[in-house]
C-alpha positions as CSV (number, residue, x, y, z in Angstrom):
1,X,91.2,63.2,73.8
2,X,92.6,59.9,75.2
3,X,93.3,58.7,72.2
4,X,95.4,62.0,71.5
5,X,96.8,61.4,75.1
6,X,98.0,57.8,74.1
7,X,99.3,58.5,70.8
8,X,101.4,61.5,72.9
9,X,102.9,59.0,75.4
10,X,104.2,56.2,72.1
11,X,105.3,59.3,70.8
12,X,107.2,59.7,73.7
13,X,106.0,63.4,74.8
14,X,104.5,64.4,78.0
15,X,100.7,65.1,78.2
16,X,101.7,68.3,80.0
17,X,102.5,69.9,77.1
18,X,100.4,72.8,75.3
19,X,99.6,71.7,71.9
20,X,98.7,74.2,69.0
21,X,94.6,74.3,68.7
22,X,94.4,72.6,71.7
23,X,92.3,74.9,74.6
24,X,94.5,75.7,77.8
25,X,93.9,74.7,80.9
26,X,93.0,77.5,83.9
27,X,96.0,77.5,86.4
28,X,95.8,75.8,90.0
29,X,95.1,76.1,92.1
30,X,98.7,75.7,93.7
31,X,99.6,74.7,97.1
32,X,99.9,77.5,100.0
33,X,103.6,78.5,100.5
34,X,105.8,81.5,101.3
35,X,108.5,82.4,98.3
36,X,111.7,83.5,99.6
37,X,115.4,83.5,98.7
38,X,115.1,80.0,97.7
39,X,112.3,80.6,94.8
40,X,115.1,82.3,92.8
41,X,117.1,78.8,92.7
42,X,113.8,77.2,92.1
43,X,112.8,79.2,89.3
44,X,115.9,78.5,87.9
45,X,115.5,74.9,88.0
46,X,112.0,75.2,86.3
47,X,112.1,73.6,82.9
48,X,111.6,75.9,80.5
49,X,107.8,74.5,79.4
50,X,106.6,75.4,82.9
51,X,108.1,78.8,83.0
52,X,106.2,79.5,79.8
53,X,102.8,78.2,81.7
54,X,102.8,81.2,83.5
55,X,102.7,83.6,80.6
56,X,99.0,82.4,80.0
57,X,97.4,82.9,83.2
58,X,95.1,86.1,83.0
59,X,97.2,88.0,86.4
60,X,97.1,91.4,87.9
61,X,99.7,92.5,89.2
62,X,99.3,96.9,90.3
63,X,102.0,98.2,92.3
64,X,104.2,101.4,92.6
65,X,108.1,102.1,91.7
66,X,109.6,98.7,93.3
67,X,106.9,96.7,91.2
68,X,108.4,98.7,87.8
69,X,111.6,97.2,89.0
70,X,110.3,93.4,89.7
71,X,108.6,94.1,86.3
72,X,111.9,95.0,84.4
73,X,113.5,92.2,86.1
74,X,111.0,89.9,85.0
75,X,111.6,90.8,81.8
76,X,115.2,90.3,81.5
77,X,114.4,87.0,82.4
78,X,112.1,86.3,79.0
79,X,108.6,87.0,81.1
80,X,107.3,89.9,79.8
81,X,103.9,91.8,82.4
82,X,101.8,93.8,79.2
83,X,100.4,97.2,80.3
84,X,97.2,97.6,82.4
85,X,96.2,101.2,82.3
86,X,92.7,102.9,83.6
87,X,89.6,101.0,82.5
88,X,91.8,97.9,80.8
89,X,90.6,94.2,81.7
90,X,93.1,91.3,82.0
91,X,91.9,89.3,79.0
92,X,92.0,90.8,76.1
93,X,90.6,88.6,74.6
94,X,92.1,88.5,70.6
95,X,95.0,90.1,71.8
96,X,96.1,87.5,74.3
97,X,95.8,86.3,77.9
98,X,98.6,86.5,80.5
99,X,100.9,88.6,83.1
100,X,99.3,92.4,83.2
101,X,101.0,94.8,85.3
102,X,100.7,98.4,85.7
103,X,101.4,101.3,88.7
104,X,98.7,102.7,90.7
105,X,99.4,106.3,89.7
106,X,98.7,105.4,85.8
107,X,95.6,103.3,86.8
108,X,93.8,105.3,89.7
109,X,96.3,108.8,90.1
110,X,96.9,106.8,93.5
111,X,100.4,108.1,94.5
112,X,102.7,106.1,97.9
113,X,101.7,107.0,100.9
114,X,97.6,106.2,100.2
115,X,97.1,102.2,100.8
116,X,93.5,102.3,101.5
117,X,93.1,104.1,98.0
118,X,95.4,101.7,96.2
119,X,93.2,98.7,97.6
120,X,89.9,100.2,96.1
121,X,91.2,101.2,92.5
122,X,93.1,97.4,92.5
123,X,89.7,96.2,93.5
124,X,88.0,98.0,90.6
125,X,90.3,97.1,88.2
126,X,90.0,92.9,89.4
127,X,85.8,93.1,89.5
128,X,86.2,94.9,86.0
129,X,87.9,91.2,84.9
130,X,86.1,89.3,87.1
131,X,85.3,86.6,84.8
132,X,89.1,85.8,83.8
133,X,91.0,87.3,86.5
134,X,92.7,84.0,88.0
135,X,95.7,85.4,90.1
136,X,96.1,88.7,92.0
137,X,98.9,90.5,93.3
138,X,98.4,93.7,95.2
139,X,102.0,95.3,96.3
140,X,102.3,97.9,98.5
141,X,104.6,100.7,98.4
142,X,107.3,101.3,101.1
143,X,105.7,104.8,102.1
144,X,102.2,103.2,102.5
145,X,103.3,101.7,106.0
146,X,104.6,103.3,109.1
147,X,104.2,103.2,112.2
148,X,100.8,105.5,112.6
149,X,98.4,103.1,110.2
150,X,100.0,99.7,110.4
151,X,97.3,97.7,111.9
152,X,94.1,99.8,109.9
153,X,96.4,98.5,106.9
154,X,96.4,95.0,108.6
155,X,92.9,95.4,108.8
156,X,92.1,97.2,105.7
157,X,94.1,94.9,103.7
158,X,92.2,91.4,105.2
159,X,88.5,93.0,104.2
160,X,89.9,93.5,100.5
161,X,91.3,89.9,100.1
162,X,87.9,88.7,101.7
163,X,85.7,90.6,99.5
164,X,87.5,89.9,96.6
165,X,88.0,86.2,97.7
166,X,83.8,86.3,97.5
167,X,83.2,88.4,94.4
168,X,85.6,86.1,92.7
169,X,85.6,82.6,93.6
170,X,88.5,80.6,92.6
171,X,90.6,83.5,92.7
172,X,94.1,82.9,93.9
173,X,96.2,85.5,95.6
174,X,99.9,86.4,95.5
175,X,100.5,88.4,98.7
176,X,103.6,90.4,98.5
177,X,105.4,91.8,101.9
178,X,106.0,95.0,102.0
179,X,109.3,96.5,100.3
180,X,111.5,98.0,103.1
181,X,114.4,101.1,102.9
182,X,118.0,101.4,103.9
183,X,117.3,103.8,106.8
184,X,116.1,102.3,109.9
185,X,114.8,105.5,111.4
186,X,111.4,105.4,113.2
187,X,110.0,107.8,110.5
188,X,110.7,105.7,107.5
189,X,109.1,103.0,109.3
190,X,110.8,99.9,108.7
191,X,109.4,98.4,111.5
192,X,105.9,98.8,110.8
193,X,106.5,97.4,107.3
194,X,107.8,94.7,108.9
195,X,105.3,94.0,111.2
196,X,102.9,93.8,108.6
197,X,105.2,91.1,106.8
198,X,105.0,88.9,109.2
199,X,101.5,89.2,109.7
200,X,100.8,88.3,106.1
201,X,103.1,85.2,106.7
202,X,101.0,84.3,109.5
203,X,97.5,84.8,108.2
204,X,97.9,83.5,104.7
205,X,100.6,80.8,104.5
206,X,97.6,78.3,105.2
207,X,95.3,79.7,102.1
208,X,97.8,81.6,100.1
209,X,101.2,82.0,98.1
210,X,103.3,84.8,100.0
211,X,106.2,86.3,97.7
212,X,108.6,87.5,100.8
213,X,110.0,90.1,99.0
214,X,111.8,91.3,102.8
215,X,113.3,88.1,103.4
216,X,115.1,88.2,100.1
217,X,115.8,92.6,100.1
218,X,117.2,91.5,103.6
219,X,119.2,88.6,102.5
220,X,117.4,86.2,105.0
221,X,117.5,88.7,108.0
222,X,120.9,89.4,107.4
223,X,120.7,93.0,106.9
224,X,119.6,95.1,110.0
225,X,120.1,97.6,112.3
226,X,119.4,98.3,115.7
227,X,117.3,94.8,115.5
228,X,115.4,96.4,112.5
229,X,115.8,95.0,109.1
230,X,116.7,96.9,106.1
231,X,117.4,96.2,102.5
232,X,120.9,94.9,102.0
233,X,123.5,97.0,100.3
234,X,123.9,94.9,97.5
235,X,120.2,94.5,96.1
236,X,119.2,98.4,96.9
237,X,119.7,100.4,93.8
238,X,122.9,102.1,94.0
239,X,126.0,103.7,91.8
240,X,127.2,100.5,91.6
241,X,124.0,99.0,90.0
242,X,121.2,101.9,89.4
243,X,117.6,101.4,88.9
244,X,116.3,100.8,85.5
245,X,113.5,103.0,85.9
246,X,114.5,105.0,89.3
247,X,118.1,106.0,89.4
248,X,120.3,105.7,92.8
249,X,118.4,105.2,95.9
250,X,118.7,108.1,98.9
251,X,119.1,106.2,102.2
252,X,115.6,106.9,102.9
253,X,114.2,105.3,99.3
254,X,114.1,101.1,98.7
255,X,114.3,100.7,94.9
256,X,115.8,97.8,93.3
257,X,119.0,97.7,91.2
258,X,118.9,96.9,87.8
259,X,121.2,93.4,88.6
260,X,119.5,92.9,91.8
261,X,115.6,93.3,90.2
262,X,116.7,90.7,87.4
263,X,117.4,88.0,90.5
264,X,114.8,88.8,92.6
265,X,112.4,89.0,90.3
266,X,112.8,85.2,89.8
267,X,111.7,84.4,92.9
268,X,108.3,86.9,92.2
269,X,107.6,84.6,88.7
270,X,107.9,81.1,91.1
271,X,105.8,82.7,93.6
272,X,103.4,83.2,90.3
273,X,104.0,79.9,89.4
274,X,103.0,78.4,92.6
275,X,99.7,80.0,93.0
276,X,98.6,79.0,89.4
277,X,100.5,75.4,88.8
């Protein structure tokens, strides 16, 4: 090997770079850090070697409707997430490892509104690939939080990263705050969901890589009413730019448009890239 390392560098190529034949290395693990509007510039400015790291790393990603949109995003930007359905493990060994992604209603008929179920059928699926599994990302929906359950999700929500931290060791997490909705009405809960989001920025930005998907719906803050933040007009999905997968948004839904998924899902892939680099 260091003879193949200093025939690399006369050659004049980096180390760094994945050779045929050659095995490839586990990611990370990365530094803690919270991913926000500027992770879409920064993915950007990723040479395009180290945005193909991350297309190896055996990751779960399960989520509901917004995820299909962060998923379609991702792939408009050349990073495709392969199909997890029930009973399917992360590395498939022949077939490939990488970026798995599937909904929780296809993996455990878990439909919005049931985060304590979504955290046992995630945690299923990540103990079924326990021995490849090397990032997780558990998303919630935006009818999973309100106002009634926020801090048994809090709670609920710290016991399944523990658990899973000890079941798994090494494991590295993606923690994604939760996706808010144009209506700021007590009942669609906006503030709970934000609550939440800032307590995942407080208890993991010292272990953890946080993708703060509400800081970049919300345009940094920008986007609020009555002191309670919202998604902004122009990333919701609208008449103006629809949903891939879920149409035009009613004031009371917070899908992503198709234009506005494709640049925030950027920000998603560096958070990805982070935990694993």
């Amino acid at each position: 090997m260091k003879k193949l390392l200093l025939l690399l560098l006369l050659a004049g190529c980096s180390p760094g770079v994945d050779l045929p034949g050659e095995p490839q290395p586990n990611p990370g693990p990365g530094p803690p850090s919270v991913v926000g509007v500027s992770g879409i510039d920064a993915w950007d400015k990723l040479a395009s070697s180290e945005k193909e790291r991350i297309k190896r790393w055996n990751t779960l990603f399960l989520h509901q409707s917004v995820g299909q949109d962060l998923e379609e995003g991702a792939k408009a930007n050349g990073v495709a997430f392969e199909y997890f359905g029930p009973k399917d493990v992360v590395d498939k060994g022949a077939e490939g490892k990488g970026l798995r992604g599937g909904i929780f209603v296809d993996v455990g008929g878990i439909s919005n509104g049931n985060p304590s179920e979504k955290m046992r059928v995630f945690k299923e699926a990540a103990l079924r690939s326990k021995a490849t599994l090397k990032i997780a990302i558990f998303k919630f929906g935006y009818a999973d939080i309100l106002d009634a359950n926020r801090d048994p999700v809090k709670t609920a929500y710290k016991a399944f990263v523990d658990e899973l931290r000890q079941q798994i060791p090494g494991l590295r997490f993606v923690h994604v705050t939760p996706p808010l909705v144009y209506a700021t009405t007590a009942d669609e809960g906006n503030a709970a969901k934000a609550n939440v989001g800032q307590w995942m920025r407080d208890t993991f930005k010292n272990t953890d890589v946080i993708f703060d998907l509400q800081a970049i719906e919300t345009n940094d803050g920008a986007c609020q009413q009555a002191n309670v933040p919202r998604i902004c007009p122009d990333n919701r999905a609208s008449a103006t730019d629809p949903s891939d997968v879920n149409g035009v948004d009613s004031d009371g839904q917070g899908h992503l448009g198709k234009k506005a998924g494709q640049r925030i899902s950027k920000a998603l892939l560096y958070a990805i890239y982070q935990a694993g680099k």
